[in-house]
Each structure stands twice: as structure tokens, then as C-alpha cells.
C-alpha positions as CSV (number, residue, x, y, z in Angstrom):
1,X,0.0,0.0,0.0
2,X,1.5,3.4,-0.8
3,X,0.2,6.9,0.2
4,X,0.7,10.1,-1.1
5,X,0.8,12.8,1.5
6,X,1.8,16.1,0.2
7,X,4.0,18.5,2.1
8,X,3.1,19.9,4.7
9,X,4.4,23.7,4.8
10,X,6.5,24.6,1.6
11,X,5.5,25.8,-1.5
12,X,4.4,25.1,-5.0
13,X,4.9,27.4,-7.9
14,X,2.0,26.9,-10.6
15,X,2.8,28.7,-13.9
16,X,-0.2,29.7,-16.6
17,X,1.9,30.8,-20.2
18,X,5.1,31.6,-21.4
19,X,7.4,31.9,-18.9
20,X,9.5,33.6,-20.8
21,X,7.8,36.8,-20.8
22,X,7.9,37.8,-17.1
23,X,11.1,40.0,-18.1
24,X,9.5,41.9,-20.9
25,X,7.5,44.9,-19.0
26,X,4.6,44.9,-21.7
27,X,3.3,41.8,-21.2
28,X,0.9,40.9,-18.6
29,X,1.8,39.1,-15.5
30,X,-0.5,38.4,-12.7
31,X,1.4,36.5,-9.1
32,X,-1.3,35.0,-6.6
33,X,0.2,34.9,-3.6
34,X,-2.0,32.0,-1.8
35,X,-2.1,30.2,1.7
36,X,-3.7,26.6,1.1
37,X,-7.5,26.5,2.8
38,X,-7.9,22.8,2.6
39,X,-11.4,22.5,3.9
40,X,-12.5,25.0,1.1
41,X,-10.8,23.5,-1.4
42,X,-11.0,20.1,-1.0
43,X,-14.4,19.9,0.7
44,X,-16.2,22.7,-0.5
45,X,-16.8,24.6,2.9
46,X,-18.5,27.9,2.3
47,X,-17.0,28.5,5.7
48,X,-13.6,29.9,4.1
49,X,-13.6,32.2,1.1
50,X,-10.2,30.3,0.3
51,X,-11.5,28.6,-2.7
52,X,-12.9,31.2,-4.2
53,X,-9.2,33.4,-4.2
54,X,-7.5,30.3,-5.5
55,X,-10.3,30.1,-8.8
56,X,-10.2,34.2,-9.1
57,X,-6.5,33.7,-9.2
58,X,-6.0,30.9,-11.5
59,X,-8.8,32.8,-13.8
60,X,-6.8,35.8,-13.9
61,X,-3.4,33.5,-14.6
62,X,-5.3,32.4,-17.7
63,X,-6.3,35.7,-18.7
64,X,-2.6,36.9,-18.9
65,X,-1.5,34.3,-20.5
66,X,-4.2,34.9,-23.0
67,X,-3.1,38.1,-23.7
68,X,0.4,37.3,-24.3
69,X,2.0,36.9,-21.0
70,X,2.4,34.6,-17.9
71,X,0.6,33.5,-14.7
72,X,2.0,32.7,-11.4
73,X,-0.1,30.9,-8.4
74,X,2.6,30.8,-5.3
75,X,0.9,28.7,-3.6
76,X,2.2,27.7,0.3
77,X,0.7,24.8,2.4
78,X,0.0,26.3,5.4
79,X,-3.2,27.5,6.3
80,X,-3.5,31.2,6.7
81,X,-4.5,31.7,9.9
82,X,-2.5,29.0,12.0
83,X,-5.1,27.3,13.7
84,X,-4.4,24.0,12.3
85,X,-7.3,21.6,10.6
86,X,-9.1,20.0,14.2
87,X,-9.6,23.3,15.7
88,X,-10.5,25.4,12.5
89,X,-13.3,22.6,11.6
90,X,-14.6,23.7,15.5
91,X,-14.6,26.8,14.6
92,X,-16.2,26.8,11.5
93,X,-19.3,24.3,13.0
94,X,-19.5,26.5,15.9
95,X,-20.3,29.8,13.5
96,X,-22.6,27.1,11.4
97,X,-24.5,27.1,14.4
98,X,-24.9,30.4,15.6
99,X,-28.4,31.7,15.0
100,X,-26.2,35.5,14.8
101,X,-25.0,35.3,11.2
102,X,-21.6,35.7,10.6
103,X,-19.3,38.9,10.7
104,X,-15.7,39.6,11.4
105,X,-15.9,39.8,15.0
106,X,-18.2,36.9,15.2
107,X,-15.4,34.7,13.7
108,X,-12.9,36.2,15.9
109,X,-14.9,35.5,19.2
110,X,-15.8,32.0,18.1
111,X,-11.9,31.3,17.3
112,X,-10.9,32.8,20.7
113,X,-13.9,30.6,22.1
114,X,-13.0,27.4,20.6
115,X,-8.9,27.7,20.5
116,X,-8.5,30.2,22.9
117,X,-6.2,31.7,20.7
């Protein structure tokens, strides 16, 4: 039996066109600088707006290669806030759950809640 795990921490370079033309100041180029938000992107949670940055990005990689130039998706595994996968899946059923909506400091008091961090 053999499993793939990929890294955990580092990064991955994708790259959308001719490489060639990041020199050249005329042609487009579009970097996405992106922290990995695995339960959006692999399972979908509306929970995280990670997904939808990654497909914005990758669209806008395509665009410049379109026209010409070259598209970069720096993409790190790590998630961006640190709270690691256990504790942000608390977090993100605890705001599920709350009959208050969600806001900005809604998330923050339900990750201080949960983590204590």
C-alpha cells in the first residue's frame, strides 16, 4: 500500500503561459500569492472564502496568458491563519451554528472561544 501525503508547509509554484515573458514589461503578468485553505478547497466549505481566491486567481493566470503573457499561483501549504485543521473545523461548525449570522468579529470571538487563541 502506498500513500501520497503532500507537504506539509512549503511551497508550490503553478505557472499559466510563457514563462519567458515575465522579463519583458509589456506583457501581462499576474502572481497570486496563496495560503492553502484545505477544507474549502478540497471539501467545499462555504466556511472559508479560500476557494474562491484560488479560482479568481488561476482565472486571472489564464487571462494573462491569453493576452500574451504569464501567470503565477505561489501557492504555500499552510493555512493562513495558524489554527491548524481540528480546531478550525470547530470553529467553523460552531459559527454554522450560531443563530447570529456571521461577521468579522463573530469569527474572531468563536476562534478565541474554541482555540483560545
Amino acid at each position: 500500500l502506498e500513500i501520497f501525503l503532500p507537504p506539509i508547509n512549503g511551497l508550490t509554484i503553478y505557472m499559466v503561459g510563457d514563462v519567458a515573458t515575465i522579463p519583458d514589461p509589456d506583457a501581462p503578468l499576474v502572481v497570486r500569492l496563496h495560503d492553502e485553505s484545505y477544507d474549502a478547497e478540497l471539501f467545499g466549505s462555504h466556511a472559508s472564502t479560500g476557494r474562491l481566491w484560488l479560482v479568481y486567481g488561476i482565472e486571472e493566470c489564464v487571462r494573462a496568458a491569453q493576452a500574451g503573457g504569464c501567470g503565477l499561483i505561489v501557492y504555500a501549504r499552510q493555512e493562513g491563519n495558524a489554527l491548524g485543521e481540528v480546531a478550525k473545523f470547530l470553529v467553523h461548525n460552531a459559527r454554522a451554528k450560531s443563530q447570529q449570522g456571521s461577521d468579522v468579529r463573530q469569527r474572531e470571538e468563536e476562534t478565541e472561544r474554541v482555540t483560545g487563541a
